[in-house]
C-alpha distance (Angstrom), angle and dihedral (degrees) to the residues before:
residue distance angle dihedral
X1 . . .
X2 4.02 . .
X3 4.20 113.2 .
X4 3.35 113.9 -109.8
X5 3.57 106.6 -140.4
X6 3.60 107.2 -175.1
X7 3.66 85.4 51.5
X8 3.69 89.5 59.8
X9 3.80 96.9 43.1
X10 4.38 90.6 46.7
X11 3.92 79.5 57.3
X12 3.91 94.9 50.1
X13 3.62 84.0 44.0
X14 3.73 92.1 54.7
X15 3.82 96.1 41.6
X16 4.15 88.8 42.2
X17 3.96 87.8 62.3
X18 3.80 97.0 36.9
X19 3.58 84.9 61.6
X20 3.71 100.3 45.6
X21 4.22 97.2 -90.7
X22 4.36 89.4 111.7
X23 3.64 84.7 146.2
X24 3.56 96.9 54.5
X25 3.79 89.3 46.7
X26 3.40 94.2 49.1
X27 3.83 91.6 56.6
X28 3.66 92.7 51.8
X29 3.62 98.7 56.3
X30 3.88 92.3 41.3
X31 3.98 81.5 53.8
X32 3.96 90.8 48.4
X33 3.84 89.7 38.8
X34 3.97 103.6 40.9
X35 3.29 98.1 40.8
X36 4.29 122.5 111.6
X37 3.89 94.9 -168.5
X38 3.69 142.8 37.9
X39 3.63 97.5 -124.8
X40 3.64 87.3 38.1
X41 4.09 88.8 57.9
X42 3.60 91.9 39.8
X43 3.66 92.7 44.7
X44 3.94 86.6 60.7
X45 3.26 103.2 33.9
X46 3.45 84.9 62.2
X47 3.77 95.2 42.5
X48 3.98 87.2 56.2
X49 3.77 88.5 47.5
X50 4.07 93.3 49.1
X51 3.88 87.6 56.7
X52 3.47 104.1 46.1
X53 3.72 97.1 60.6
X54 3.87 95.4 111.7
X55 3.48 91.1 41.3
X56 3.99 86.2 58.5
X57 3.79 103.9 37.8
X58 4.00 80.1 94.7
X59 3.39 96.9 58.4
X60 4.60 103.4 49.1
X61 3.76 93.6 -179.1
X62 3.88 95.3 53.7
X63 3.81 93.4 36.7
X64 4.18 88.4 51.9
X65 3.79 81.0 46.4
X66 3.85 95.6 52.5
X67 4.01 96.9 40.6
X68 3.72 86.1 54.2
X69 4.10 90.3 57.5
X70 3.66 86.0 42.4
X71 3.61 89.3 52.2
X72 3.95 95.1 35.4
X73 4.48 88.0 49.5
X74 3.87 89.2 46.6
X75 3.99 91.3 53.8
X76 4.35 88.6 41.3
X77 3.99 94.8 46.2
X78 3.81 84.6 44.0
């Protein structure tokens, strides 16, 4: 079964604003919804990811989450 990505980063996005991170979320959906291409989605999905590391370091369950999308987008985008 392929990985649905922007499935996974909706439900970081979700679980970022439960937890207080609303901008964070918000940039993931705009990502997901702004977006023309896949790699150009992924590409910023990722991008957003990348930069919110501090923001997550509070939170280890998202932030293992979110490295393994980064991780996941690197090995995709090849």
């Amino acid at each position: 079964m392929a990985r649905d990505y922007y499935a996974e980063a909706a439900a970081i996005a979700e679980d970022a604003a439960r937890v207080g991170l609303g901008d964070l979320g918000d940039q993931l959906r705009q990502a997901i919804d702004e977006g023309f291409t896949s790699t150009e989605i992924l590409m910023r999905v990722r991008s957003v990811l990348v930069d919110s590391r501090t923001s997550l370091a509070e939170y280890p369950e998202l932030q293992s989450r979110s490295q393994a999308l980064i991780g996941g987008i690197a090995e995709a985008l090849g």
